[in-house]
GUVOKE-750419 format. One record per residue (C-alpha): residue number from 1; x, y, z. Coordinates in steps of 0.2 Angstrom, whole numbers, m for minus. Example, Ala and Ser with C-alpha at 12.3 -4.5 7.8 and 13.67 -1.06 7.14 Angstrom:
GUVOKE-750419
(site 1, (62, m22, 39));
(site 2, (68, m5, 36));
This chain:
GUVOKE-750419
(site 1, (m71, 105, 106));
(site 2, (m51, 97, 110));
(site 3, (m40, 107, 117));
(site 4, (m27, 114, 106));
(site 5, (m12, 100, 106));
(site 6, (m16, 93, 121));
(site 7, (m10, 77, 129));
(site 8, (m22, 67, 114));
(site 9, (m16, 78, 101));
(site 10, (m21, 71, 83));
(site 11, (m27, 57, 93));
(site 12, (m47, 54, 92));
(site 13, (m51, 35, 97));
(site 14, (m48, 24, 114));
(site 15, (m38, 13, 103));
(site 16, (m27, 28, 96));
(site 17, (m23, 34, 112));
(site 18, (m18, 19, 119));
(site 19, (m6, 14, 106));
(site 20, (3, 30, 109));
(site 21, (3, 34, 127));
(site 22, (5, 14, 134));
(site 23, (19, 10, 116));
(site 24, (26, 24, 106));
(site 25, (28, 39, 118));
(site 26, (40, 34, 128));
(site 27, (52, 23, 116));
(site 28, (69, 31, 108));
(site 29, (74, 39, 94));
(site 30, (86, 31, 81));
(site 31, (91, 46, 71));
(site 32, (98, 37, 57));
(site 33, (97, 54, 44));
(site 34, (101, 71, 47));
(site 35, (110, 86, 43));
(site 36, (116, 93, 62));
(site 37, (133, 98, 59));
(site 38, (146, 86, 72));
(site 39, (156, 100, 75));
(site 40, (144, 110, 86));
(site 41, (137, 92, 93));
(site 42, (157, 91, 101));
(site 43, (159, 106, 107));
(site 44, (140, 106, 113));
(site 45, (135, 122, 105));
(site 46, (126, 134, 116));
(site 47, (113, 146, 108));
(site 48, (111, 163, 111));
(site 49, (93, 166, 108));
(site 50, (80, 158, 101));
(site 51, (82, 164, 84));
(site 52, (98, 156, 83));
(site 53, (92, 139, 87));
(site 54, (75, 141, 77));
(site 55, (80, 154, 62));
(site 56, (99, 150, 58));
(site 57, (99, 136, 47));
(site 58, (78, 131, 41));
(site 59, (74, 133, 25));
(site 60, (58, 127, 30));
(site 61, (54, 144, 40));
(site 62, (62, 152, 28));
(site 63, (49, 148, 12));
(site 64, (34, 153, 24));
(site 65, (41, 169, 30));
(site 66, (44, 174, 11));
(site 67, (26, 170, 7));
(site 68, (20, 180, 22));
(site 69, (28, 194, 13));
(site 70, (41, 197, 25));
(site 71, (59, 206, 18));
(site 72, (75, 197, 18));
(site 73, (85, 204, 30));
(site 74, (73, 197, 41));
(site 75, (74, 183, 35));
(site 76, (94, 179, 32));
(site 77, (101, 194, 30));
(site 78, (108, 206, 44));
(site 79, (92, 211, 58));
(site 80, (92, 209, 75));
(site 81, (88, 192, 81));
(site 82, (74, 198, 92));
(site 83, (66, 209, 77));
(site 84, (68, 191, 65));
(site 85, (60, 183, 78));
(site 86, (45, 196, 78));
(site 87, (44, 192, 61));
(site 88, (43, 174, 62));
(site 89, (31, 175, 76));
(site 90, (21, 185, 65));
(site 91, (20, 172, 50));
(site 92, (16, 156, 61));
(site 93, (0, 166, 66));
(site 94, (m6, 161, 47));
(site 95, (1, 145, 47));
(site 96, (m16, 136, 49));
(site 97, (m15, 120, 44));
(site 98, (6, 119, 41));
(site 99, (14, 106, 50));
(site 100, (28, 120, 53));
(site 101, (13, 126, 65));
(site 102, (13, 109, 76));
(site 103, (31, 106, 75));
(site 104, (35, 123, 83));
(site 105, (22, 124, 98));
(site 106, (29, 103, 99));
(site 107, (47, 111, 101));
(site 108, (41, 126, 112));
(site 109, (31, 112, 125));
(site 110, (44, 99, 127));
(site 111, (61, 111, 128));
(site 112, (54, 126, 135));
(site 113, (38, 121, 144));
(site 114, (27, 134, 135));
(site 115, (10, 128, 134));
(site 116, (4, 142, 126));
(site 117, (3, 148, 108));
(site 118, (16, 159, 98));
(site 119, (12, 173, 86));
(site 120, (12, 192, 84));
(site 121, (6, 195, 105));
(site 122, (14, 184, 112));
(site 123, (32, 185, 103));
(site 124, (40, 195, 118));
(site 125, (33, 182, 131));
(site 126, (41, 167, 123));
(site 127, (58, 176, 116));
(site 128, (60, 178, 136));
(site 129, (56, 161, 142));
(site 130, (67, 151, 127));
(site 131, (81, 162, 131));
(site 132, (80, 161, 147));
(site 133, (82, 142, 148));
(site 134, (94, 144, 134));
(site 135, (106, 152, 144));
(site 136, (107, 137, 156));
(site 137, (118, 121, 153));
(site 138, (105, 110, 151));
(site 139, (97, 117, 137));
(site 140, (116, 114, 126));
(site 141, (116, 105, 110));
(site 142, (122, 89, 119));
(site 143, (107, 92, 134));
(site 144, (95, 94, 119));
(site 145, (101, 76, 110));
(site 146, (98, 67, 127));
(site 147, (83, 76, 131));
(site 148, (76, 70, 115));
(site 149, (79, 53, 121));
(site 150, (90, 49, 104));
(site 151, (101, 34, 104));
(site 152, (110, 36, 88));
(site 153, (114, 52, 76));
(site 154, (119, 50, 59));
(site 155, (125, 64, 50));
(site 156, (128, 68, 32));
(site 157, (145, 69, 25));
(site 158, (154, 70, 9));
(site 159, (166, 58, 5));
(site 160, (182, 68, 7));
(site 161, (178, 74, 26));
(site 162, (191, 71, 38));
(site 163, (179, 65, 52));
(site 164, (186, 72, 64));
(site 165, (173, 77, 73));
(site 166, (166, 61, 74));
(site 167, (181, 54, 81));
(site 168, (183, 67, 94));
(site 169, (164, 63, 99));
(site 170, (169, 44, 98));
(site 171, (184, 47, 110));
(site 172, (175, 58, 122));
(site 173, (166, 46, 137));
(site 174, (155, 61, 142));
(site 175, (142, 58, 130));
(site 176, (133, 44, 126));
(site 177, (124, 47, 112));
(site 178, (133, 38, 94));
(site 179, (138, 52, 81));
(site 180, (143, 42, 67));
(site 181, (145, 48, 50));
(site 182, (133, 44, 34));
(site 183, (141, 42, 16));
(site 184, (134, 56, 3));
(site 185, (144, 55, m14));
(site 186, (134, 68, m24));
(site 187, (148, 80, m27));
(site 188, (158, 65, m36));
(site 189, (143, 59, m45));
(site 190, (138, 76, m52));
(site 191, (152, 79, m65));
(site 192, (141, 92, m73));
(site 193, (142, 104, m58));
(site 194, (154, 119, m63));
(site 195, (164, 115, m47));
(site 196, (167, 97, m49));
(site 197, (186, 97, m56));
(site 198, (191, 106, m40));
(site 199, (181, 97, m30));
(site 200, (190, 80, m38));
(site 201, (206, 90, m33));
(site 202, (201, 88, m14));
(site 203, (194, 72, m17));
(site 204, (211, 66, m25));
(site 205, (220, 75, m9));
(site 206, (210, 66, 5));
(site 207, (210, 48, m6));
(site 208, (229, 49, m10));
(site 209, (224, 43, m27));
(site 210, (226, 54, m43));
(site 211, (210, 55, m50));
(site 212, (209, 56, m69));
(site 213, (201, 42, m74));
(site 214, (183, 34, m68));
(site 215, (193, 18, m63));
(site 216, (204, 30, m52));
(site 217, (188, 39, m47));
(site 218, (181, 22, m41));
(site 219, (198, 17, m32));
(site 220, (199, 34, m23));
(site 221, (179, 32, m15));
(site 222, (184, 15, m10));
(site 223, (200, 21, m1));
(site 224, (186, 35, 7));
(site 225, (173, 23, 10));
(site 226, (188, 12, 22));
(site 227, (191, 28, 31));
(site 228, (170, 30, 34));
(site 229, (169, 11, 39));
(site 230, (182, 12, 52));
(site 231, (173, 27, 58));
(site 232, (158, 16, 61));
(site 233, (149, 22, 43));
(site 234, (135, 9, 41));
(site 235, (123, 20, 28));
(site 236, (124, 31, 11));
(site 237, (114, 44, 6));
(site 238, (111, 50, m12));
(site 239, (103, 65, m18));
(site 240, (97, 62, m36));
(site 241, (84, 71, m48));
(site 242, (78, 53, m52));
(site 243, (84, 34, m50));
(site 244, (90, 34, m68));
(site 245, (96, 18, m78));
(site 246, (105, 21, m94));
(site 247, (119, 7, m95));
(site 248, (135, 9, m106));
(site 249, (151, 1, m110));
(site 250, (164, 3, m97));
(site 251, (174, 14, m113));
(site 252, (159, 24, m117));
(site 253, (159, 27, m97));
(site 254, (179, 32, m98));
(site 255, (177, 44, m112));
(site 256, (164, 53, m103));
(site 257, (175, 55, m88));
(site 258, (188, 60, m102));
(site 259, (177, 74, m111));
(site 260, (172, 83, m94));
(site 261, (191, 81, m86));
(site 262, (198, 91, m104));
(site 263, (184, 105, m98));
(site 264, (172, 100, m113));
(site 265, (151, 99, m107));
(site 266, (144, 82, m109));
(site 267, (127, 81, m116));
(site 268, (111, 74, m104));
(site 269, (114, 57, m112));
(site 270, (133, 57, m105));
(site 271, (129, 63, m91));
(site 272, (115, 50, m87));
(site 273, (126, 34, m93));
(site 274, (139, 43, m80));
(site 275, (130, 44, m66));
(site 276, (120, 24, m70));
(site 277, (139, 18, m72));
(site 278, (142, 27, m53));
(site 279, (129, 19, m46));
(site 280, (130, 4, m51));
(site 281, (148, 4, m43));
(site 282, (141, 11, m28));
(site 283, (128, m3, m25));
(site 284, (139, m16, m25));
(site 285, (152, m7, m14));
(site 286, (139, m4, m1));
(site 287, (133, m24, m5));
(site 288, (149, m27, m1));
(site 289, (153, m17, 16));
(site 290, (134, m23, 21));
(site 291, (129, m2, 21));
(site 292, (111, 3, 17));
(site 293, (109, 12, 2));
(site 294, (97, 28, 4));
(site 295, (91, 35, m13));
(site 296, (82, 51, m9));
(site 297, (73, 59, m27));
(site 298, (60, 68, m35));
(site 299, (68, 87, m31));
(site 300, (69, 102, m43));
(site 301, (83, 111, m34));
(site 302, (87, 131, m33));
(site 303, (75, 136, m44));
(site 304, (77, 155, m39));
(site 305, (93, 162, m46));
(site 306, (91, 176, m40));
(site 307, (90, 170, m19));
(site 308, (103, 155, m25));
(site 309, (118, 168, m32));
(site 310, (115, 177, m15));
(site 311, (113, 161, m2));
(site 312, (118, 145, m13));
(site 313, (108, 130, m8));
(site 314, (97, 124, 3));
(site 315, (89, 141, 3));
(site 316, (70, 135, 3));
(site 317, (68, 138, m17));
(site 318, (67, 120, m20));
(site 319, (51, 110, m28));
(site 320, (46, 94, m31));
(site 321, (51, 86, m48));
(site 322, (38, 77, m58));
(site 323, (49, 65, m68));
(site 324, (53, 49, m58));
(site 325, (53, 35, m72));
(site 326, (48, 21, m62));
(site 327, (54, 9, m74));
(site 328, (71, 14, m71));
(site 329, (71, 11, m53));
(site 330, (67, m6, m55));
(site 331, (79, m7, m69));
(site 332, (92, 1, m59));
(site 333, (87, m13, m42));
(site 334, (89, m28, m56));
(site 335, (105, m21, m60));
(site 336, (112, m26, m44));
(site 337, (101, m38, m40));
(site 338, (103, m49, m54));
(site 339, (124, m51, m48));
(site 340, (117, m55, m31));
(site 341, (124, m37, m26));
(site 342, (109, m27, m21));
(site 343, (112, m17, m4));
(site 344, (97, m14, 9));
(site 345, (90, 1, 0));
(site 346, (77, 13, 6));
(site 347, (69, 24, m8));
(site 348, (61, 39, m4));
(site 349, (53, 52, m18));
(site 350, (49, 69, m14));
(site 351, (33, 68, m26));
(site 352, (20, 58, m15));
(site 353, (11, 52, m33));
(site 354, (27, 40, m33));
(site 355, (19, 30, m17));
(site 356, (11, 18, m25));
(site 357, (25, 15, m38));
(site 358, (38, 15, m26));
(site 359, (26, 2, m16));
(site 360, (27, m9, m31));
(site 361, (44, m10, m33));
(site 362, (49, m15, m18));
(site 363, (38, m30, m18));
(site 364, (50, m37, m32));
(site 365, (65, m37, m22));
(site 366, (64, m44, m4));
(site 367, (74, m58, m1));
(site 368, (77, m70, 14));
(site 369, (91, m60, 19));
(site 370, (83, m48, 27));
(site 371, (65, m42, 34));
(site 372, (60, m28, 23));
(site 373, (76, m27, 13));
(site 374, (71, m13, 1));
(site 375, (60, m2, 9));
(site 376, (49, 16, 8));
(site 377, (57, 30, 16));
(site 378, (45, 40, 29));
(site 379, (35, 54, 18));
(site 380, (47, 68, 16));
(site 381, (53, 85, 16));
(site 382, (38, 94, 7));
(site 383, (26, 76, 13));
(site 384, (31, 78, 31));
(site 385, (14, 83, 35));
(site 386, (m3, 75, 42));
(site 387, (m10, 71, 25));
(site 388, (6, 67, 19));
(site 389, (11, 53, 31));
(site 390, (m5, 46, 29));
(site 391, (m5, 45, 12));
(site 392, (11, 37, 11));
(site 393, (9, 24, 26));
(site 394, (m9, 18, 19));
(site 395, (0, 15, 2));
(site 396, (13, 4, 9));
(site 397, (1, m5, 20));
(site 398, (m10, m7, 4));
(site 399, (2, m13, m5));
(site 400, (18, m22, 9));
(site 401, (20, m24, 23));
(site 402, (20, m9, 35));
(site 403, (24, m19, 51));
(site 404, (41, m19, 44));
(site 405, (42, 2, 41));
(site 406, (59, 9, 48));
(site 407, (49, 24, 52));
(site 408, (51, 41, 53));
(site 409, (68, 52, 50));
(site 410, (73, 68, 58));
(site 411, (82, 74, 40));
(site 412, (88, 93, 49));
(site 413, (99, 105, 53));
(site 414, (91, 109, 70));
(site 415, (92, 100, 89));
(site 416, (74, 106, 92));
(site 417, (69, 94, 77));
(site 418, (66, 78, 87));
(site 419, (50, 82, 89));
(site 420, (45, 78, 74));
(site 421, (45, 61, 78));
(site 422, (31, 63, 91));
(site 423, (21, 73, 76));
(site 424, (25, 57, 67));
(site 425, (20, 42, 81));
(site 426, (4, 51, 86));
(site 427, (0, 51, 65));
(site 428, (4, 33, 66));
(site 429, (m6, 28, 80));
(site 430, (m22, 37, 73));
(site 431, (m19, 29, 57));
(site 432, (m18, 10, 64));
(site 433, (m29, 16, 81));
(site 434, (m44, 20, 68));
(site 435, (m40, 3, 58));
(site 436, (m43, m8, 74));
(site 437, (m58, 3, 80));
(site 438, (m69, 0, 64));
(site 439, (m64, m19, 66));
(site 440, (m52, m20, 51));
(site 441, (m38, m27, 63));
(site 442, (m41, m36, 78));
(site 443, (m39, m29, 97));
(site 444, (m22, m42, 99));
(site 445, (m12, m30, 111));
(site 446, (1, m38, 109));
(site 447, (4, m39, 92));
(site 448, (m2, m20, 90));
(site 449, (13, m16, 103));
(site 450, (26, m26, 93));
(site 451, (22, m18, 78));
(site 452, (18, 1, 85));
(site 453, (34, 0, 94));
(site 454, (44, m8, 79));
(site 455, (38, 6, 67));
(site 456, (44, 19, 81));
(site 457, (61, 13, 83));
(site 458, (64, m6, 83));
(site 459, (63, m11, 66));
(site 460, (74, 3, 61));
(site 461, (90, m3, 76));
(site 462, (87, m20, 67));
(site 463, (89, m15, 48));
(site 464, (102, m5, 50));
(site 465, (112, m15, 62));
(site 466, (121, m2, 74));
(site 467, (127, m7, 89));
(site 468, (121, 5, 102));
(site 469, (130, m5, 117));
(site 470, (139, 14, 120));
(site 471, (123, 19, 128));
């Protein structure tokens, strides 16, 4: 019998292991999505405790506590940190099989040095050790970036953002690490929202353009998108329910606009020839500012009321949605490919029966211009998981080219989250590790390293083009 996450963790041939420890151990993380908040990455955050750090913002825990029965105000309500803690501690235990149960005892080895195991006996053990080496300077959100051996963070931001953050980190020589800000326009697509005239208000206020048209609309993100670009933006995000593809006139378009602005609901079909005429527009600005365009669907948001009226979102009451017209992601690609105006895109669906689709797709619109130019996300969210990075590697490589993969994404609010990219390169080196070993790829080292460490991190600093000379 192994030894519980040893050294060869997940990994269970010669092949395997050597792909990992000699190629993907050691090489950098490109961080190129997440949700870390810039603000506490300037001032360098320190944490309190454990909870803070572990608990405060993951709506991954979250869920699991909640189906371990435990009460809210452990949960995100008003306890002390130690007795949440307890409680988390408590849940992990019957966590067999979760990845949350790898990722944390991950985290727990490579920032703390605890080689042990966390649940209900051993909670007060580990609160004391974490916090200990909390309290010291190197154990800061900046000390945890580097630790993590991270090159480049992108964040997640919303179009009328100052950014100031990100320029204070830009200005400061003390850190190393790029901060650099991502494009997420979802509030100015979603004119359904009950929240989106004000939100146009602000958007209108940070553009300097009056919004009351979709041509002003357009020309105030494009004034936005300047301001992102000379703040080094090189990649959009887009949260959608699908990749939908319901063209219109450019008057049909307006009077939409029109209906919602006079306070009126639009109708699904409005809202859908909205939100296509968006973007559209979008895909050809990114085109044109040579951004990458990321198109992440599939999700059923909020469907608790109840837990959404008293934490809003990203509260772990999400799902995955099983309407993803494939047709209209290709229809949508065509769109901007047929002008010559389709941005590197990577698309990624939360519902892993899309693999193969998605696999599909992408085969009809590489191009010369760029290896890989429409790619497969990594598996995510709900998919981040053994079987579910399996499952969706093997489908690109059935189907592409998985040499060429990007890789994995952090896509998370916390520093400890890095880890998840070892979680993701011992995956990936079982998977092509087991491949070589029953003789379905040949022993050529050096190919096998070009492509391991490409997967890991090289392929990625080349599709996206950042230049990371600040480190």
């Amino acid at each position: 019998m192994k030894a519980f996450m040893d050294k060869d963790f997940l990994l269970s041939t010669e092949t395997a292991k050597k792909l990992y420890h000699e190629y993907a151990e050691k090489m950098p993380i490109l961080d190129y999505h997440c949700h870390i908040d810039p603000r506490e990455i300037y001032e360098d955050r320190r944490f309190g405790n454990i909870t803070q750090v572990w608990l405060g913002a993951d709506h991954y825990k979250w869920r699991q506590m909640r189906s371990n029965g435990v009460e809210e105000r452990f949960i995100t309500g008003d306890a002390p940190d130690r007795e949440k803690f307890q409680k988390w501690a408590e849940t992990l235990e019957m966590a067999i099989g979760n990845p949350l149960y790898h990722w944390s005892h991950l985290e727990l080895k490579k920032y703390f040095g605890y080689e042990g195991c966390l649940n209900s006996r051993t909670a007060e053990e580990v609160w004391n050790l974490c916090n200990e080496q909390l309290a010291r300077p190197d154990h800061s959100a900046r000390s945890l970036i580097r630790m993590s051996n991270v090159t480049l963070v992108c964040t997640t931001d919303d179009p009328a953002d100052s950014l100031e953050w990100h320029k204070k980190i830009a200005e400061d020589d003390t850190f190393d690490v790029q901060v650099l800000p991502a494009w997420r326009p979802d509030r100015a697509m979603n004119l359904e929202k009950p929240d989106y005239p004000d939100y146009l208000e602000r958007l209108s206020e940070a553009s300097g353009v009056r919004v009351n048209s979709f041509a002003s609309l357009l020309e105030a993100l494009d004034r936005r998108m300047d301001h992102f670009a000379a703040n080094g933006c090189r990649v959009s995000d887009h949260g959608l329910e699908y990749v939908m593809y319901d063209p219109a006139p450019e008057k049909a378009v307006e009077a939409v606009f029109a209906k919602r602005l006079a306070g009126e609901t639009v109708t699904k079909h409005e809202e859908h020839i909205f939100k296509t005429a968006f973007m559209v527009a979008m895909g050809r600005a990114y085109h044109r500012r040579g951004w990458v365009m990321q198109l992440h669907y599939g999700v059923k948001r909020d469907n608790n009321e109840s837990i959404f009226r008293r934490l809003g979102p990203d509260a772990g009451i999400d799902s995955i949605a099983s309407m993803a017209p494939a047709s209209e992601t290709a229809d949508y690609l065509n769109a901007l490919a047929g002008t010559d105006e389709l941005p590197r895109t990577i698309l990624y669906s939360l519902n892993p029966i899309d693999n193969a689709a998605i696999g599909t797709i992408i085969g009809c619109f590489q191009d010369s211009s760029c290896v890989g130019k429409v790619q497969q996300g990594s598996a995510w969210w709900f998919n981040d998981n053994k079987t579910g990075m399996l499952d969706q590697m093997t489908s690109l490589a059935n189907l592409g080219l998985l040499g060429n993969f990007i890789g994995m994404l952090t896509d998370s609010r916390s520093f400890l989250s890095y880890t998840r990219h070892e979680y993701f390169r011992r995956i990936l080196c079982e998977l092509i590790g087991g491949w070589v070993e029953n003789g379905e790829y040949p022993a050529d080292y050096e190919v096998l390293e070009k492509i391991v460490k490409g997967i890991s991190y090289n392929n990625a600093v080349r599709y996206f083009g950042f230049d990371l000379q600040k480190r």
